[in-house]
N, C-alpha and C positions, 0 to 999 in steps of 0.2 A: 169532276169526280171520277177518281179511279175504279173501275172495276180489279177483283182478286186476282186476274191474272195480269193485268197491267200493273200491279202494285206488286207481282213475283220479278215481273221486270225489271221495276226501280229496282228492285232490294239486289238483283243482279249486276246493274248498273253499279249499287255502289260498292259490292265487291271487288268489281275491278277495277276499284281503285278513288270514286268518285264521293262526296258529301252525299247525304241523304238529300241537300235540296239541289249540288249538282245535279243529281240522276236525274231528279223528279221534274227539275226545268227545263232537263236537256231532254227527257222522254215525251213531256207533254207541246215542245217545241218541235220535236222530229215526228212525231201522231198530229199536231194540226199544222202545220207547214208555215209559211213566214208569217211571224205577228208583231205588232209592236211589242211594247214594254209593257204598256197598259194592258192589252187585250192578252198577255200571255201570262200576266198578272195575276188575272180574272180566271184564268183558264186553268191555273197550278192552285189558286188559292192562296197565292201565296205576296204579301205586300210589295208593294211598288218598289222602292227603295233597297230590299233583297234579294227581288228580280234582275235589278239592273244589277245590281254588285255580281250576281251567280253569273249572270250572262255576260258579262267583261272577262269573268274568270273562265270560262267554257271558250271564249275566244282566244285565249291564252292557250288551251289544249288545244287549239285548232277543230273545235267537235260546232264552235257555232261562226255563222258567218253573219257582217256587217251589212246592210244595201246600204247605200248613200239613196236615200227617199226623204221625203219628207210628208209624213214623219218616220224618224227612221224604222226600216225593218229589219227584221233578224230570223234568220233557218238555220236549219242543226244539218250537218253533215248526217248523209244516212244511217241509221243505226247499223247494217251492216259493216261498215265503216267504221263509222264510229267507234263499234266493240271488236274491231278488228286492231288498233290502233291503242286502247286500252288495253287490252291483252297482250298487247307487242310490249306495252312498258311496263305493266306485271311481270310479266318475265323475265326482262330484261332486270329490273329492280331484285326479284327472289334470283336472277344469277349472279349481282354484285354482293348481295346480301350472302349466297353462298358461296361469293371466293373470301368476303371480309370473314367468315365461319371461320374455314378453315386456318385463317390465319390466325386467328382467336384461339385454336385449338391447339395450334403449334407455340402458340405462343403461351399456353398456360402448361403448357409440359415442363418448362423449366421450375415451376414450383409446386404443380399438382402432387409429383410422385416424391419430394421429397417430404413432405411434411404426413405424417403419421395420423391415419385417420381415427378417430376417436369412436369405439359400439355405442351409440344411444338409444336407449329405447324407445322404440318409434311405435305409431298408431296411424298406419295411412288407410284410407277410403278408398279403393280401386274401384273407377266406375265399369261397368258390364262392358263388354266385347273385344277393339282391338288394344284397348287398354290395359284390359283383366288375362288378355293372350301375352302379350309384353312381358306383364309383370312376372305370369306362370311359368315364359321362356326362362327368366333371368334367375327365378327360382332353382328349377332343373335342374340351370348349369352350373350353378355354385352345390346341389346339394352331391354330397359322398356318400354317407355312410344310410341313412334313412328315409323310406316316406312311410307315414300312417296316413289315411285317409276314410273318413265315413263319405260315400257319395249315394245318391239316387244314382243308378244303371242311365237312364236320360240324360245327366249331365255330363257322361262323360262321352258327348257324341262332338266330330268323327272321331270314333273307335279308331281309327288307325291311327291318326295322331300321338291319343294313350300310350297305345302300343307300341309304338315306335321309341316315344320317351323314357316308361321303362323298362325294353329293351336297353336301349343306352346307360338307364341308369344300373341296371343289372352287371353289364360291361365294367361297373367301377367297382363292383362288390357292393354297389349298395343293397338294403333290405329292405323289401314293400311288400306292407301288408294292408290290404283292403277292405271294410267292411261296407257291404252293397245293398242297397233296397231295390231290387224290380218289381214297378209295378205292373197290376195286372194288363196282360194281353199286350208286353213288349215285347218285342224280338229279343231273345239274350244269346247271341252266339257262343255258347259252352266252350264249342271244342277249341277257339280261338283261346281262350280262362284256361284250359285245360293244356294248352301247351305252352303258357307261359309257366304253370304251376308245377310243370318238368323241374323247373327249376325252384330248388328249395328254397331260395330266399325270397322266391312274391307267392304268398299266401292269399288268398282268400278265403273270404266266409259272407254268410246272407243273412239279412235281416227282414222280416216279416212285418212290422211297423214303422211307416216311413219315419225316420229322422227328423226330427224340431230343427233342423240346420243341419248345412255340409262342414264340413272338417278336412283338412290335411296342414300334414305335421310334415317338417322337415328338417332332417338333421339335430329334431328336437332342441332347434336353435331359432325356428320363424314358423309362423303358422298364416293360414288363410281361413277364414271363419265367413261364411258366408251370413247377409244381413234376412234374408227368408231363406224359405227352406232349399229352394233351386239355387245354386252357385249360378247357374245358367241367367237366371230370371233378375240378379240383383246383385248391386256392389258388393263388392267386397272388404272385408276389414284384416287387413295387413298387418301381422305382431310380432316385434323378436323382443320383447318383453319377457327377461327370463322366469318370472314368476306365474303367467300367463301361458305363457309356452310349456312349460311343468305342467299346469294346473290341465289343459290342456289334452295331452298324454296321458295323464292319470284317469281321465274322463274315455280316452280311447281304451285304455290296459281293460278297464272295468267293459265297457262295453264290450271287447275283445276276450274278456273272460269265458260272458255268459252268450255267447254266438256259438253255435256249431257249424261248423264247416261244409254244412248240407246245402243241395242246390235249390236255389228257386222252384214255386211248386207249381209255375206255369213253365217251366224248361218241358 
């Protein structure tokens, strides 16, 4: 029987590369050192007849070795070893995997760019972190002329990040306009709001009841709609659904009516 961190090991084992009963026969073979067939069996748990078959294959990786005994015995090459040696053909496998890419990629050039991509209206789910970071990038770069955005002040941490985005996106002409909830007893750096607001096309304004959901609009062509009320704490729902995206907007205009422009009353 495995203890929890002997069974974090299998599960390591078979990412680099090995079956769930590889790992577990080849780990509990290199933890009790030479056994039969039988006794190693007993010792995985695991039937005779799938013992022997794992441990032919394990000799095949060169991870178990043969005695001529009788009755025969069998030892695992040392685990440092062993996952030394695993990891060499990981590698080796994810570098042929990434020249056979590349070729794949050159190779769909001759028909990706000529055939004309069709707008569908799409619904995708962006899960939380470097995925919902991805998405944000790819958003950015394509937008021109707009963003709207309702955010909590917390979501949009690191602050320089922001900053630097629409910067950039100011550089194109575009217009951003932000409407902000801070709550109580956050750090809200003003003066940092206040010189981007030099410039007349990123506005802000502050909200005293936090937001049912985050919001940003873009190009009033895709939006990001966040699934609770933190963008930070939870996927995301992805829409260039021109109806939605309207609807959307219209739901910003209105909340951007009745905002004044006044600062946080913890500033």
């Amino acid at each position: 029987m495995l203890n929890q961190e002997e069974e974090e090991d299998v599960e390591t084992l078979s990412e680099l590369g090995l079956t769930f009963l590889q790992a577990k026969i080849y780990f509990v073979l290199a933890k009790n050192g030479k056994s039969t067939i039988k006794t190693l069996a007993e010792k995985a748990a695991i039937d005779r007849a799938n013992t022997y078959r794992v441990v032919c294959k394990l000799q095949e990786f060169n991870l178990v070795e043969k005695m001529l005994t009788k009755p025969a015995l069998f030892r695992a090459v040392p685990l440092s070893a062993g996952v030394a040696m695993l990891l060499e053909n990981k590698e080796k496998e994810y570098s042929e995997l990434a020249a056979e890419t590349e070729k794949l990629i050159e190779r769909s050039k001759r028909f990706d760019n000529d055939k004309p991509r069709e707008v569908e209206s799409q619904f995708i789910l962006i899960p939380r972190g470097k995925a919902s970071g991805k998405k944000l990038t790819e958003i950015f770069t394509r937008t021109k002329e707009t963003n709207e955005a309702i955010f909590y002040w917390s979501d949009l941490q690191p602050l320089s990040i922001f900053v630097n985005t629409w910067r950039l996106l100011l550089k194109k002409g575009a217009k951003i306009r932000l409407i902000i909830y801070v709550q109580e007893k956050e750090t809200f750096p003003l003066k940092t709001i206040q010189n981007l607001t030099k410039n007349t096309k990123f506005q802000v304004k502050y909200i005293s009841k936090a937001p049912a959901y985050t919001l940003s609009i873009y190009d009033r062509r895709e939006a990001l709609i966040s699934i609770s009320a933190h963008a930070s704490e939870s996927p995301n729902l992805w829409v260039n659904h021109a109806g939605l995206v309207e609807l959307f907007h219209d739901y910003f205009e209105l909340l951007w009516g009745l905002t004044v422009p006044a600062q946080p009353e913890n500033v």
